[in-house]
C-alpha positions as CSV (number, residue, x, y, z in Angstrom):
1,X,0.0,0.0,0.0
2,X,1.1,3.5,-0.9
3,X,1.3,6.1,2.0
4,X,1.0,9.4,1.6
5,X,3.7,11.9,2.6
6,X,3.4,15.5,4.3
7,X,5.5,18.0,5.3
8,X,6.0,18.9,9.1
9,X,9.0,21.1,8.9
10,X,11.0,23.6,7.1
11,X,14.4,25.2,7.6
12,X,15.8,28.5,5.8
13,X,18.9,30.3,5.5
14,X,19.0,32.0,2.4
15,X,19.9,36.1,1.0
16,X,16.5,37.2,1.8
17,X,16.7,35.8,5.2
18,X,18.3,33.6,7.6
19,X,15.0,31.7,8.7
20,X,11.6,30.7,7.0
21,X,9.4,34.1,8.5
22,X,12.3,36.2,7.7
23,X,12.6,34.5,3.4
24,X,8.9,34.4,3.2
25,X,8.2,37.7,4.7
26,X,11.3,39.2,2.1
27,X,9.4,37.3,-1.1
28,X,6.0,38.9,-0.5
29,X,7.4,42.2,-0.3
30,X,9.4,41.7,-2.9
31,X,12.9,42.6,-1.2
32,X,15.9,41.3,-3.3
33,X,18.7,40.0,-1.8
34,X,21.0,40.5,-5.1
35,X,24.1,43.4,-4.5
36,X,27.4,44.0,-5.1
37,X,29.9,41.2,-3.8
38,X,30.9,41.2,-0.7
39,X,34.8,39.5,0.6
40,X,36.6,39.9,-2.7
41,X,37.9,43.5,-3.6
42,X,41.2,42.6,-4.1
43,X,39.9,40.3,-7.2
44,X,39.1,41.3,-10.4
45,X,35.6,39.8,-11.6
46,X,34.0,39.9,-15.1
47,X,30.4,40.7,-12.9
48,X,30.3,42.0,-9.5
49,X,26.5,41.5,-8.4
50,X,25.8,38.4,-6.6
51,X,23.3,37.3,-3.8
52,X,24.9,36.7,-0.8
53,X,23.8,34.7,2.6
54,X,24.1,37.8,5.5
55,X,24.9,38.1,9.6
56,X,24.8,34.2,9.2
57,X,25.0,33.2,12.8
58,X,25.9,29.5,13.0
59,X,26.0,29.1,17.0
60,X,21.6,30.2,17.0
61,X,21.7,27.2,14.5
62,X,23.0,24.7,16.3
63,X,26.7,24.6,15.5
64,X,29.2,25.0,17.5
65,X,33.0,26.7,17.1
66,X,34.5,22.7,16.4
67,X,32.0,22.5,13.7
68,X,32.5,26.4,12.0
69,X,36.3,25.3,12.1
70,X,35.9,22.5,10.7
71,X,32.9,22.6,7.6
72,X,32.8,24.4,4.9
73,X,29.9,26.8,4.7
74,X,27.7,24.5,2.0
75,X,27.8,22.0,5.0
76,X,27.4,24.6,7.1
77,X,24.2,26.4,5.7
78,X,22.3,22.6,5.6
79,X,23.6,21.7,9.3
80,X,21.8,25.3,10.4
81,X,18.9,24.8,8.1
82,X,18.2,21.2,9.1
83,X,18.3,22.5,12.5
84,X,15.3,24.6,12.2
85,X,13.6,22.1,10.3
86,X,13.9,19.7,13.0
87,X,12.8,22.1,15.4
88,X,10.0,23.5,13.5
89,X,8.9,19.5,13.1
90,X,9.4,18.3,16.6
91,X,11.0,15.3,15.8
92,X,13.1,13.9,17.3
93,X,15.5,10.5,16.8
94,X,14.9,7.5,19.5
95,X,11.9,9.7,20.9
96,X,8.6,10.1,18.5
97,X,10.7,8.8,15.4
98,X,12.9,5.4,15.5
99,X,16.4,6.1,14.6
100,X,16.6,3.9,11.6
101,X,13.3,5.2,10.1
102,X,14.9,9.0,10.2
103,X,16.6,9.5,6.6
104,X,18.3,12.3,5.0
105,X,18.5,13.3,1.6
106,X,20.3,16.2,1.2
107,X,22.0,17.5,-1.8
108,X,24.4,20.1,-3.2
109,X,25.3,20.5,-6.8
110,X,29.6,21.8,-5.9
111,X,30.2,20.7,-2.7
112,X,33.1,22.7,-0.5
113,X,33.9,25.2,-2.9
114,X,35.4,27.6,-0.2
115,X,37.7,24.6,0.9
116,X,38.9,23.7,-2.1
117,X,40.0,27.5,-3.2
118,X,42.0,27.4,0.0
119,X,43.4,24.0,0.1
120,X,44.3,24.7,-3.9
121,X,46.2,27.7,-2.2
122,X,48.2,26.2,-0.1
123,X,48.9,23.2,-2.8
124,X,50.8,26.2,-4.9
125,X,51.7,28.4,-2.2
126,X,53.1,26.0,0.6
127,X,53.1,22.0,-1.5
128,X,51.0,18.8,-1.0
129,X,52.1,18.6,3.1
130,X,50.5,21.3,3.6
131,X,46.8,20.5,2.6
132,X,44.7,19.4,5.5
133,X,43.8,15.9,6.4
134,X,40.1,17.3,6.5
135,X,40.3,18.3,2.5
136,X,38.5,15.2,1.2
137,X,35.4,15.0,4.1
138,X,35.1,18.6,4.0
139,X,35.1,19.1,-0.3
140,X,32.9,15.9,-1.0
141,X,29.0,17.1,-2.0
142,X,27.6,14.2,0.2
143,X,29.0,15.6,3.5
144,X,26.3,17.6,4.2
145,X,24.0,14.9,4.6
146,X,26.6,13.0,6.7
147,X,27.0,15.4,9.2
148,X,22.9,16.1,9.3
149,X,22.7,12.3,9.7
150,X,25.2,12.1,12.6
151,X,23.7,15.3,14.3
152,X,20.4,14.4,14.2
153,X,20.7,10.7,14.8
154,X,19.3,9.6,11.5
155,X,20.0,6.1,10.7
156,X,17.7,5.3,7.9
157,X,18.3,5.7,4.0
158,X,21.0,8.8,3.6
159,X,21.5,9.4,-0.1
160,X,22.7,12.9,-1.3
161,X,21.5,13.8,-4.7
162,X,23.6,15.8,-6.7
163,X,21.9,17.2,-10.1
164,X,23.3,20.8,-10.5
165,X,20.2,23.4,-10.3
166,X,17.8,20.5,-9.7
167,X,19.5,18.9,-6.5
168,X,17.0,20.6,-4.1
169,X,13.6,19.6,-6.0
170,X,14.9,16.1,-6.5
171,X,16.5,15.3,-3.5
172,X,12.6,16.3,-2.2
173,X,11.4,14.2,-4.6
174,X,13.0,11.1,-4.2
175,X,12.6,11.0,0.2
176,X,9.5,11.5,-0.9
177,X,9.0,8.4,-3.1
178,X,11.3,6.6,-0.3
179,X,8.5,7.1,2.5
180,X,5.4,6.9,0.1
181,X,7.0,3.1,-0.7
182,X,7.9,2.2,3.1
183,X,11.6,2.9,3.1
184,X,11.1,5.4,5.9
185,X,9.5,7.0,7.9
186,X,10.3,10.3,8.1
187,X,13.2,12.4,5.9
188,X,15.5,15.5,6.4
189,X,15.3,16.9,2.3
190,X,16.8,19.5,0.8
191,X,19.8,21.3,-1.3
192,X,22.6,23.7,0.1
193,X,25.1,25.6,-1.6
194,X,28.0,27.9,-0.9
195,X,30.0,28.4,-4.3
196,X,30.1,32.3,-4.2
197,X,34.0,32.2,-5.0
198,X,36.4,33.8,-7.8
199,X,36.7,30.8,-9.6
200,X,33.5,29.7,-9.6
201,X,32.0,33.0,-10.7
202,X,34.8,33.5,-13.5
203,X,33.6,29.7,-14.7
204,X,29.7,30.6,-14.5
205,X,31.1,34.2,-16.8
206,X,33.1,32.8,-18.8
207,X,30.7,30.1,-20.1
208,X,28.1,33.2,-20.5
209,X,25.6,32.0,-17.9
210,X,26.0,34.9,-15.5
211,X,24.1,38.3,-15.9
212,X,26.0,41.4,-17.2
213,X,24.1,43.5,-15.8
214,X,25.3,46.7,-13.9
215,X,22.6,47.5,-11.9
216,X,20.7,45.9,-9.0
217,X,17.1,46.2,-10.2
218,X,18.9,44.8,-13.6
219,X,20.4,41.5,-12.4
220,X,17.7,39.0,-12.1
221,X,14.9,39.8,-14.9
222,X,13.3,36.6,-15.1
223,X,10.5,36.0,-18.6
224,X,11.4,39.9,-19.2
225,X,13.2,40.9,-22.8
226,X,15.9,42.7,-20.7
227,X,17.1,39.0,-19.3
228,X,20.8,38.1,-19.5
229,X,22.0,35.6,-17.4
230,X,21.3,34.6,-14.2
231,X,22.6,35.9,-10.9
232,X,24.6,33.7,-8.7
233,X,23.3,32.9,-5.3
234,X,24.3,30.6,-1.7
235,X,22.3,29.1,1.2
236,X,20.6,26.3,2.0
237,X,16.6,25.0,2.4
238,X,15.5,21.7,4.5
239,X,12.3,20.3,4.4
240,X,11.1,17.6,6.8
241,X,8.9,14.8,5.0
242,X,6.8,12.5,7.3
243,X,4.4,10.0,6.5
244,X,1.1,11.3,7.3
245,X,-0.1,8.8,9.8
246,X,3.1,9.0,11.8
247,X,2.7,12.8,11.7
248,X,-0.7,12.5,12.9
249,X,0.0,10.1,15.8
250,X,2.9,12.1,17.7
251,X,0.4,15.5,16.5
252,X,2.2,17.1,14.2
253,X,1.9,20.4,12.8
254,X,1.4,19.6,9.2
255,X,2.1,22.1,6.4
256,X,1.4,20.5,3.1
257,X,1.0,17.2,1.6
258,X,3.5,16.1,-1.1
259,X,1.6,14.9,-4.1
260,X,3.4,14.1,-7.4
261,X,6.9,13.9,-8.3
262,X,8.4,14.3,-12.0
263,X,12.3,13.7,-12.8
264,X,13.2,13.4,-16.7
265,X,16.3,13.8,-18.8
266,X,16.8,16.4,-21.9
267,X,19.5,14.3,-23.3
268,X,20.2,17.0,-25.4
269,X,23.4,19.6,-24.6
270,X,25.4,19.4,-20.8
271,X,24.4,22.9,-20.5
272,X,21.3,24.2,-22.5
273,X,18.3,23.3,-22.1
274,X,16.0,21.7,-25.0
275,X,15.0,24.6,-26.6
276,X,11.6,22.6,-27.3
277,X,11.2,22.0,-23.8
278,X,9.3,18.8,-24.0
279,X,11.3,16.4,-22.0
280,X,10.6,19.3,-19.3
281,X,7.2,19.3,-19.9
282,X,6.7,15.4,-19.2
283,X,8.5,15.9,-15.6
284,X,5.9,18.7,-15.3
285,X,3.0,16.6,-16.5
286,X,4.2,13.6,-14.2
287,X,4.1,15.7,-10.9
288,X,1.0,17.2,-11.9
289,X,-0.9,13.4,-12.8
290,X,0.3,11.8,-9.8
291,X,-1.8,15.2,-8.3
292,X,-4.5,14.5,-10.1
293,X,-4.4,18.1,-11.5
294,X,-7.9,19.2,-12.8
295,X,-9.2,22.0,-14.5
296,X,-10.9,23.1,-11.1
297,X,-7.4,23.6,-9.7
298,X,-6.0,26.9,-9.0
299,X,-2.5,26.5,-9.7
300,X,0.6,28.3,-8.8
301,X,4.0,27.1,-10.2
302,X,7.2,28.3,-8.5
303,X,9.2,28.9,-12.1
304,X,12.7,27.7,-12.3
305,X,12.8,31.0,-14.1
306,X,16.6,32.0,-13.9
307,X,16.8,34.8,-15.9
308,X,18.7,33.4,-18.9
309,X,17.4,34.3,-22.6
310,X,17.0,30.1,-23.3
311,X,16.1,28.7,-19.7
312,X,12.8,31.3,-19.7
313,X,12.0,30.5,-23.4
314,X,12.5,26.9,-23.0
315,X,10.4,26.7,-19.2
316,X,7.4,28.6,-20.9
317,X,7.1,26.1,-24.0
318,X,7.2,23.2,-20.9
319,X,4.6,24.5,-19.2
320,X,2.4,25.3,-22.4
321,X,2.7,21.8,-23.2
322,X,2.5,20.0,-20.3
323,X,-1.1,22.1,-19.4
324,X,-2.2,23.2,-22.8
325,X,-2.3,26.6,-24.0
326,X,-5.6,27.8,-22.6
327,X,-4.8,25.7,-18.9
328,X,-1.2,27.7,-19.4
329,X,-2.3,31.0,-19.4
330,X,-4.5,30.7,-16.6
331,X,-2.1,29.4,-14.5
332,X,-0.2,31.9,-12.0
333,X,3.9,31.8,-12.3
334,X,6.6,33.3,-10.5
335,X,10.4,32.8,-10.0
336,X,11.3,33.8,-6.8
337,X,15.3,33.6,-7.9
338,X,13.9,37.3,-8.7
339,X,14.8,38.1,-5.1
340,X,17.3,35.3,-3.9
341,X,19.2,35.2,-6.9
342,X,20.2,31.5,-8.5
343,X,20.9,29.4,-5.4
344,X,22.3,26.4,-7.6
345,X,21.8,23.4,-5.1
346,X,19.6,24.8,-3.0
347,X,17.1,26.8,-5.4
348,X,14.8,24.1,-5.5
349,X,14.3,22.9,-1.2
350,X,13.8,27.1,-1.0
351,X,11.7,27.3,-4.2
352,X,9.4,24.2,-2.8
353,X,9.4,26.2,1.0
354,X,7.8,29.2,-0.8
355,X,5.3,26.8,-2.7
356,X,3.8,25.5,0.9
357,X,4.0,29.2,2.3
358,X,2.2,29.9,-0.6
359,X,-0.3,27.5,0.0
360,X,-1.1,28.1,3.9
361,X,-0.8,31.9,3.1
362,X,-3.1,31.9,0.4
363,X,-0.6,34.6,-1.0
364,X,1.7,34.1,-4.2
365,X,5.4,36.3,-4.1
366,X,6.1,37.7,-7.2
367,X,8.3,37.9,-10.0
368,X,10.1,41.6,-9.7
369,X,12.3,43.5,-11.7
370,X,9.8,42.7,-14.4
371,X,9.7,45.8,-17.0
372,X,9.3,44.6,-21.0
373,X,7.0,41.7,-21.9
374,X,8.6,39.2,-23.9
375,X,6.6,37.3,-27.0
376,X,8.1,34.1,-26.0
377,X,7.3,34.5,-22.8
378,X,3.6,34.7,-22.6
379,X,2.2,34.0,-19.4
380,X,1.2,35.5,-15.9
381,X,4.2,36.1,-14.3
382,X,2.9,37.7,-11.3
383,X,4.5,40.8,-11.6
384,X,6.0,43.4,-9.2
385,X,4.0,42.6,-6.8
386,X,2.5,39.7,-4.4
387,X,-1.0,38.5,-4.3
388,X,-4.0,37.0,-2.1
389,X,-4.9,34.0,-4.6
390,X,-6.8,30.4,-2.8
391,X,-4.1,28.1,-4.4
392,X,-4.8,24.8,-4.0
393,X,-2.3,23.4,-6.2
394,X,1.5,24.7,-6.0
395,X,4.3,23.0,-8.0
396,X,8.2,23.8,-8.3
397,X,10.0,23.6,-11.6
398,X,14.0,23.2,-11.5
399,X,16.1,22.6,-14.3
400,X,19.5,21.7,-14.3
401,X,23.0,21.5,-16.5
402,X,23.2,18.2,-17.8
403,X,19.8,18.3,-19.1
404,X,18.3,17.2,-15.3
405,X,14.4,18.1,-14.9
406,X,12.5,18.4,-11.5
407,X,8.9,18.8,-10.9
408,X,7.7,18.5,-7.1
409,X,3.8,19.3,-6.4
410,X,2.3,20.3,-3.2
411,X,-1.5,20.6,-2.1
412,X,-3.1,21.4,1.6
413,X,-3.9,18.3,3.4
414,X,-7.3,16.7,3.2
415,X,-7.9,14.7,6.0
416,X,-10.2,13.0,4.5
């Protein structure tokens, strides 16, 4: 028998805000967190506008000085946001949930950026003895969900999905299927990220995915003609997914209920996006069948919408095909990386928190910065400005280099 999954907690630490009140309060007033880089003035940078985690405080999250010494800040960002998830949740391993029922499936789509720019350093600066014996479990993408695992006691299924912008949604989707199918019974899901560095930004430039734009309000355009690339972004979201009768037995507070899960493949390019957008549009269509989507829904969708002249092009097609054109346009749409910026790894756990704050809040963010209607991008964006709309269907699109599609649907719980 399938069990259904809800969500019982949510963790935050993002540009907009260090916590979910403070992110969700930022969206609907449509506060960006993009400005001008921060730490590196003595490097020269082909774009200087970024969107930055700030007054991160990791010892109100749970860390301690042994642990800020030690991780690098990807790990860092998911230890602090898995902490308020677990709080939020109440859970807690060997109490209300049995150890080797508690999972994790956290992902990142870098790793330790931050530790491997200094441990590179020393490498050329000082030679190999140099390098710390802490390189390798600090760098590695799946150490983030290690360490939640070992903090929070969490003995069941631990598997870190790494899929470039799509980590977060997938890494959702997949506890998800895990519990729904009896291979847990509760899950700490999400993405982190922490690869605002030099080299990575010079990489994301070179290869003409970043924005070069000069301004601010100019950075993150998403579906608007002006778009040019997207704005890099850190942080980390953490969702806790619980089967629904265990929730309801230990009296859980219970946010949304997950209800479809799509993951396809472009096969295509191991950067762009299928310009037709169909293999999207089937991981759409997936989430949204498994929800049994019908024309009575209102729907919101949480865009992947990065800001890129192809990825806004390309997302628009997918959701005209996966809804049909009428269904499309009556459907409301925003990208949120409007404000946060691109949070690679993490984009789509924080995307999928806005989705169910969206849903209990009856109240959609919008898509700001948006100026000059594009033809190819034809739909209600949600411009400018949040809101009140009864959603009773919210899905989160993420899209990812290597051709990776995501598509995770949410709707309030029916007790019924």
């Amino acid at each position: 028998m399938e069990r259904r999954v809800v969500i019982t907690g949510m963790g935050a630490i993002t540009p907009v805000g260090n916590n979910v009140t403070e992110f969700w309060d930022s969206l609907v007033n449509g506060k960006s967190g993009i400005d001008f880089i921060k730490g590196f003035d003595d490097v020269e940078l082909p774009v200087r506008l970024v969107a930055q985690v700030k007054n991160f405080d990791p010892q109100s999250n749970g860390l301690d000085r042994s642990d800020v010494r030690k991780w690098d800040l990807f790990c860092q960002y998911a230890m602090a946001a898995a902490y308020q998830a677990m709080n939020d949740s109440g859970l807690v391993s060997g109490e209300n949930v049995e150890a080797h029922r508690l999972g994790v499936y956290i992902g990142s789509g870098i790793g330790g950026m931050d530790v491997f720019v200094k441990e590179a350093t020393k490498l050329i600066n000082e030679g190999a003895k140099r390098i710390s014996p802490l390189f390798v479990p600090t760098l590695i993408a799946n150490i983030a969900s290690g360490n939640v695992a070992i903090k929070h006691k969490a003995e069941g299924p631990c598997l870190p999905v790494v899929t470039a912008c799509a980590t977060g949604t997938h890494a959702v989707g997949e506890a998800f299927l895990a519990i729904k199918h009896g291979m847990a019974d509760a899950i700490i899901a999400g993405g982190t990220e922490a690869a605002v560095q030099p080299i990575a930004i010079g990489g994301f430039a070179n290869s003409k995915a970043l924005t070069n734009a000069q301004t601010v309000e100019e950075a993150c355009t998403p579906f608007d003609a002006r778009r040019s690339g997207f704005t890099m972004a850190e942080g980390a979201g953490v969702l806790i997914l619980e089967e629904y009768e265990h929730a309801l037995q230990r009296g859980a507070t219970i946010y949304a209920e997950v209800v479809g899960y799509g993951n396809t493949c472009d096969a295509h390019h191991y950067t762009a996006p299928r310009p037709d957008g169909i293999p999207a549009s089937r991981a759409i269509k997936q989430a949204l069948d498994q929800a049994a989507y019908c024309l009575n829904d209102v729907l919101y969708i949480n865009a992947h919408g990065t800001s890129t002249p192809l990825n806004d092009k390309t997302e628009t097609n997918a959701i005209k095909l996966a809804l049909g054109e009428e269904q499309a346009k009556q459907a409301y749409i925003s990208s949120t990386k409007s404000m946060t910026g691109h949070m690679l790894g993490a984009a789509g756990a924080v995307e999928l928190i806005a989705c169910v704050k969206t849903l209990n809040d009856n109240t959609i963010a919008p898509t700001i910065n948006y100026q000059v209607a594009d033809p190819d991008c034809d739909l209600n964006y949600v411009p400018n400005n949040a809101i009140q709309v009864p959603v009773t269907l919210a899905i989160s699109n993420s899209l990812g280099f290597g051709g990776h599609n995501a598509c995770v649907a949410l709707r309030k719980v029916d007790h019924e």
